[in-house]
C-alpha positions as CSV (number, residue, x, y, z in Angstrom):
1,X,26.6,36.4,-9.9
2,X,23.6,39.0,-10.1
3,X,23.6,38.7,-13.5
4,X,23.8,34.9,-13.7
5,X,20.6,34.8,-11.0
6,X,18.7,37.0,-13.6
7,X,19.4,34.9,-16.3
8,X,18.1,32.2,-14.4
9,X,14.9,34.1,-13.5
10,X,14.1,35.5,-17.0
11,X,14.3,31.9,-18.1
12,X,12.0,30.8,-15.7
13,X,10.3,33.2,-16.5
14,X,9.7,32.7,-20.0
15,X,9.7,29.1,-19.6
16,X,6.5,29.0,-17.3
17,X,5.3,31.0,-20.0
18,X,5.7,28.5,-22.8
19,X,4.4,25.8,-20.5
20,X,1.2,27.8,-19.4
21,X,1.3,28.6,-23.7
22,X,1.2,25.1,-25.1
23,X,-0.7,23.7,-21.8
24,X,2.5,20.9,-21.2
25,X,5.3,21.0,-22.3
26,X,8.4,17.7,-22.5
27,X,12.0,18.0,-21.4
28,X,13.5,17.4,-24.3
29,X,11.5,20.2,-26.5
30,X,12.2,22.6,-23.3
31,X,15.5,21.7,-24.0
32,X,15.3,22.1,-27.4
33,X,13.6,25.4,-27.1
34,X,15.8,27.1,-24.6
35,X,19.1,25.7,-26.1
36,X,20.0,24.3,-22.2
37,X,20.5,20.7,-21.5
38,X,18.1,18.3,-20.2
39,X,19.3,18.0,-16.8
40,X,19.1,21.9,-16.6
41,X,15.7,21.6,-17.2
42,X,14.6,19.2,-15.1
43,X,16.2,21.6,-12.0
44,X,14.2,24.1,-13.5
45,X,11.1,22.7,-13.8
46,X,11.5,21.1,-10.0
47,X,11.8,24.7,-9.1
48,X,8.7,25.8,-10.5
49,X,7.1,23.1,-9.3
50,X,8.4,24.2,-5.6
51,X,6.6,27.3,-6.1
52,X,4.0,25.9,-7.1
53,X,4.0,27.0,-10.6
54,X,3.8,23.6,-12.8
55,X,3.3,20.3,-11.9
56,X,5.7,17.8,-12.8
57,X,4.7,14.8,-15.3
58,X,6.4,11.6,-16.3
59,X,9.1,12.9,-19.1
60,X,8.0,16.8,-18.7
61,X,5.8,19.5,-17.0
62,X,1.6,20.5,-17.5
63,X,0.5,24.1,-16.3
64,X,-1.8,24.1,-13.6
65,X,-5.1,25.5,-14.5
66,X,-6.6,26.8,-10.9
67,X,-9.5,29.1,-10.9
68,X,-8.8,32.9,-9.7
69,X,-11.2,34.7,-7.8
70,X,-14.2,36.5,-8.6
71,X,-15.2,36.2,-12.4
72,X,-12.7,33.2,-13.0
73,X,-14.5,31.5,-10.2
74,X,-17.8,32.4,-11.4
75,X,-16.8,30.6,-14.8
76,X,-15.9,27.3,-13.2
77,X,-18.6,27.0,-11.5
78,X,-21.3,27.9,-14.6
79,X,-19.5,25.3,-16.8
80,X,-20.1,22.8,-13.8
81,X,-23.9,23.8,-14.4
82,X,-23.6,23.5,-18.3
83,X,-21.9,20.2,-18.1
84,X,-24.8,19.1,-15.3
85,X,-27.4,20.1,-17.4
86,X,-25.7,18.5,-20.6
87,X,-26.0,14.9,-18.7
88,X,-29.6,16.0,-17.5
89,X,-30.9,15.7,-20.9
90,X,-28.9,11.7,-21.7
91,X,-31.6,11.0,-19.2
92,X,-34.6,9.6,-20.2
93,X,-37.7,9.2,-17.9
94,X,-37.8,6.3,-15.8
95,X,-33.7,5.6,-16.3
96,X,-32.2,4.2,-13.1
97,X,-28.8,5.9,-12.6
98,X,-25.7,5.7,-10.3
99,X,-23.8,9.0,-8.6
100,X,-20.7,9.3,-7.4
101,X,-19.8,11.3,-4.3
102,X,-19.0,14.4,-6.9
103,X,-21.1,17.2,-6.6
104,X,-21.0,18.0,-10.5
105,X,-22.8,14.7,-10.9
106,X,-25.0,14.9,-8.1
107,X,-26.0,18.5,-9.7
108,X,-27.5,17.3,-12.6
109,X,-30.9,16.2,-10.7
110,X,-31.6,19.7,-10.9
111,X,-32.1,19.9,-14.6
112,X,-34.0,16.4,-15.4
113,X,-37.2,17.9,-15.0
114,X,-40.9,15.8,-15.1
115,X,-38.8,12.6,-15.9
116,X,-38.8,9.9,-12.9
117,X,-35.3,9.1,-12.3
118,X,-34.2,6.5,-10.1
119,X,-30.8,7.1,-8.6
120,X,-28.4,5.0,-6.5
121,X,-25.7,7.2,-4.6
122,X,-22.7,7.4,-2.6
123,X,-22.9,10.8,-2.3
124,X,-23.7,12.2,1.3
125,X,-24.5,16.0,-0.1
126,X,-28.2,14.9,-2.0
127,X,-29.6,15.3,1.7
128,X,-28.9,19.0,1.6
129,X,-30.9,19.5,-1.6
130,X,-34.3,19.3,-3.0
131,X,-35.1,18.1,-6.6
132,X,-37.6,17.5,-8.6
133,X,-40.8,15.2,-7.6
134,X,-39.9,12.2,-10.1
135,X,-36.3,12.3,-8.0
136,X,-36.1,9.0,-6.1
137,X,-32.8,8.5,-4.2
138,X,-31.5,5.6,-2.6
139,X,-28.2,6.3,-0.4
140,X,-25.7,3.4,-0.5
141,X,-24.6,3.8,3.2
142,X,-21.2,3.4,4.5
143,X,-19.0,5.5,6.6
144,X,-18.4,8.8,6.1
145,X,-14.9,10.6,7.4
146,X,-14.8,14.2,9.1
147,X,-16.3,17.0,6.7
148,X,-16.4,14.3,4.1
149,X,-19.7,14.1,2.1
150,X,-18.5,10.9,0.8
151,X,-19.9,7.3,1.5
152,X,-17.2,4.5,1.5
153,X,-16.0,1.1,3.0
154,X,-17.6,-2.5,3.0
155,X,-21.1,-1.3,3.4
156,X,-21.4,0.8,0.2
157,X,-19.1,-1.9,-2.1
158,X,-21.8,-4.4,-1.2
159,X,-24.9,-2.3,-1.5
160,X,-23.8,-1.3,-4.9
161,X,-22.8,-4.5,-6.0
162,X,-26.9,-5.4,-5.6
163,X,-27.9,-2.7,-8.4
164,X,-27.4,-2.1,-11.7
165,X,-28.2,0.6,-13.5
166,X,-29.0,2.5,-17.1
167,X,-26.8,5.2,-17.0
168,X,-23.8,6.2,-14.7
169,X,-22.5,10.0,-13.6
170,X,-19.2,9.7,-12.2
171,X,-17.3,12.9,-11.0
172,X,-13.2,12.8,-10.9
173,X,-10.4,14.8,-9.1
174,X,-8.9,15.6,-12.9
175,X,-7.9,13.6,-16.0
176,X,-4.0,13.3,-16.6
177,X,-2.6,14.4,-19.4
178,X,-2.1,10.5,-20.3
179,X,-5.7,10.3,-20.3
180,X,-6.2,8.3,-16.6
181,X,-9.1,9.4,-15.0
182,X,-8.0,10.4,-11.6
183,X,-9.5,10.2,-7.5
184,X,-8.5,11.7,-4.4
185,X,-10.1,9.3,-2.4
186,X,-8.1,6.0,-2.6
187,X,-11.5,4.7,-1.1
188,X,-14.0,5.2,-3.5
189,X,-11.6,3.3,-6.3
190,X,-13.5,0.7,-6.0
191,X,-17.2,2.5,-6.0
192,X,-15.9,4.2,-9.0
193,X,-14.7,0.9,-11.1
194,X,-18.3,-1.1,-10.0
195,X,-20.7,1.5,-10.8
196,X,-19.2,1.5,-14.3
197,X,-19.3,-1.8,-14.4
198,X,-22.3,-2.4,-13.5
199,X,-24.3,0.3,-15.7
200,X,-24.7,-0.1,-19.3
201,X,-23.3,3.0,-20.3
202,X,-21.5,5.7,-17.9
203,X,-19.9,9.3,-17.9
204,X,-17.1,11.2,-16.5
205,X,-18.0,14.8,-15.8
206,X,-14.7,17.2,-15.5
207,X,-14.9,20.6,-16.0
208,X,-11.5,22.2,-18.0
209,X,-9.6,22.9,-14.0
210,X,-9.7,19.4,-14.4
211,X,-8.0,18.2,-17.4
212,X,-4.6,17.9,-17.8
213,X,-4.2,17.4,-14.0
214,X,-1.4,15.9,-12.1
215,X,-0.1,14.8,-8.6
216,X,-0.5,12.2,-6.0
217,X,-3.7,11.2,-6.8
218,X,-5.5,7.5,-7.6
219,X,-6.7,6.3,-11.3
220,X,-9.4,3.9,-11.7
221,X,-9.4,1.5,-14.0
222,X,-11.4,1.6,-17.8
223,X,-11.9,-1.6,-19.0
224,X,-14.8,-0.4,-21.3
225,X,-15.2,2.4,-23.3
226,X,-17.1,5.4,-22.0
227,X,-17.7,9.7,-22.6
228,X,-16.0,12.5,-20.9
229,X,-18.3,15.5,-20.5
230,X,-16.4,18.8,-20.4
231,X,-15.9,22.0,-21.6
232,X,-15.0,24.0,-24.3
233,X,-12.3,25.4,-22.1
234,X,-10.5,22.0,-22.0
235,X,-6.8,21.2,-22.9
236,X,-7.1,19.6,-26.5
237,X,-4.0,17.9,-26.1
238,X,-5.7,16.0,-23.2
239,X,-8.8,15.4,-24.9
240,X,-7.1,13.8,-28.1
241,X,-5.4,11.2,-25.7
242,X,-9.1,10.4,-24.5
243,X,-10.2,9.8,-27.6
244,X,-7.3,7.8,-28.9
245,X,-7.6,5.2,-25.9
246,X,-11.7,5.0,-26.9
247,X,-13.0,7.4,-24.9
248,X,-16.2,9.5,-26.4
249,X,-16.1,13.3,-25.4
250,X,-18.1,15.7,-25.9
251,X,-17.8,19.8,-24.8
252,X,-20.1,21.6,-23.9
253,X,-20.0,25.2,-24.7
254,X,-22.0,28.6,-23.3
255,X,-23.8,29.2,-26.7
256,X,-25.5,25.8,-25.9
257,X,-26.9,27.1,-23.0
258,X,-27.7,30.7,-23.2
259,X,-30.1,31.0,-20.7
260,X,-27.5,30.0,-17.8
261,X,-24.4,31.0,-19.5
262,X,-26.3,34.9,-18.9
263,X,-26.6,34.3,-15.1
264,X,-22.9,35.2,-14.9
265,X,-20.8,37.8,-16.5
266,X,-18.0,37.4,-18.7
């Protein structure tokens, strides 16, 4: 019995590996790979899941990508600020643009300079910051829940569905290996899916913790074509799925941006 529940472990083991290896991995090439049958695999992949190892997609398993501390943290973070600044520059001066309630998005403001931007927002945190003097923000409104920076209900929907604008930054909770763009906030669905409607060309900014995410989370919808700003970090498998259902992306790298990838240590 010892001897079985090491077997058991080392394939675990070796399994997560493979997984964590090739980014997600399907039952039936587990199967295939391990020489165990597909209903083992599925117990073994809902156990590593339970330990929160893996998380569990339709027909197989992704690794979850979740910053460590220190340095790893550091990292996230500067691609965050090379994928802001990135967006910065699609600006041009005098652009009106919409913001979702990320804080990626909201970032970029930082980096556009002497240009006069004119940006529509549902995003609670641009009262914290200061930003440059051709920054003009309008707030949509709405309610906003507990710690939540986040504007929502009937209030923002029908501000927002007054304005249109150039150019929209929308931040996400992660993109599925499937390619859906996902939200944790069921209520800003509909924010989301108007603001790209309603601007004549829009991006999603996800840095690579983001892609290739899973769980009980909300997708809104794509009904035209837009660009996925990330990194060069990202899962490629995720990003090919992007671009097969039309989506433009484009990865920012550090030796794009020397000057901030140097405020922080490899």
């Amino acid at each position: 019995m010892k001897r079985d529940r090491q077997s058991v472990n080392l394939r675990h083991a070796e399994m997560l590996s493979y997984i964590r290896e090739h980014r997600q991995a399907g039952v039936e090439e587990l199967a295939a790979a391990f020489g165990i049958s597909s209903m083992t695999v599925r117990r073994d992949l809902q156990m590593l899941e339970d330990r929160g190892q893996i998380s569990r997609t339709h027909g197989g398993a992704t690794a979850d990508i979740r910053p460590a501390a220190g340095a790893a943290k550091d990292e996230v973070a500067l691609y965050r600020r090379l994928i802001a600044c990135y967006a910065a520059s699609l600006i041009s001066s005098g652009d009106r643009i919409f913001i979702n309630g990320s804080r990626t998005a909201l970032g970029l403001l930082e980096y556009v300079g002497d240009k006069t931007v004119h940006v529509f927002s549902n995003n609670g945190a641009a009262v914290e910051q200061k930003y440059p003097p051709g920054v003009e923000i309008t707030l949509s409104g709405g309610s906003l829940r507990g710690q939540n920076h986040i504007m929502t209900g009937d209030c923002t929907l029908r501000n927002l569905l007054m304005e249109q604008a150039d150019l929209a930054f929308l931040g996400c909770s992660g993109i599925s290996p499937g390619g859906e763009i996902l939200c944790g906030i069921p209520t800003e669905l509909g924010i989301n899916d108007t603001m790209i409607s309603h601007a004549a060309r829009y991006y999603i900014l996800a840095d690579y913790t983001k892609i290739g995410k899973t769980g009980t989370y909300a997708s809104f919808s794509l009904e035209k074509s837009g660009c996925v700003i990330t990194d060069e970090r990202a899962n490629p498998q995720v990003l090919a799925q992007l671009r097969a259902i039309g989506m433009a992306v484009v990865q920012v790298r550090k030796a794009d941006f020397p000057e901030l990838a140097a405020s922080v240590k490899d």
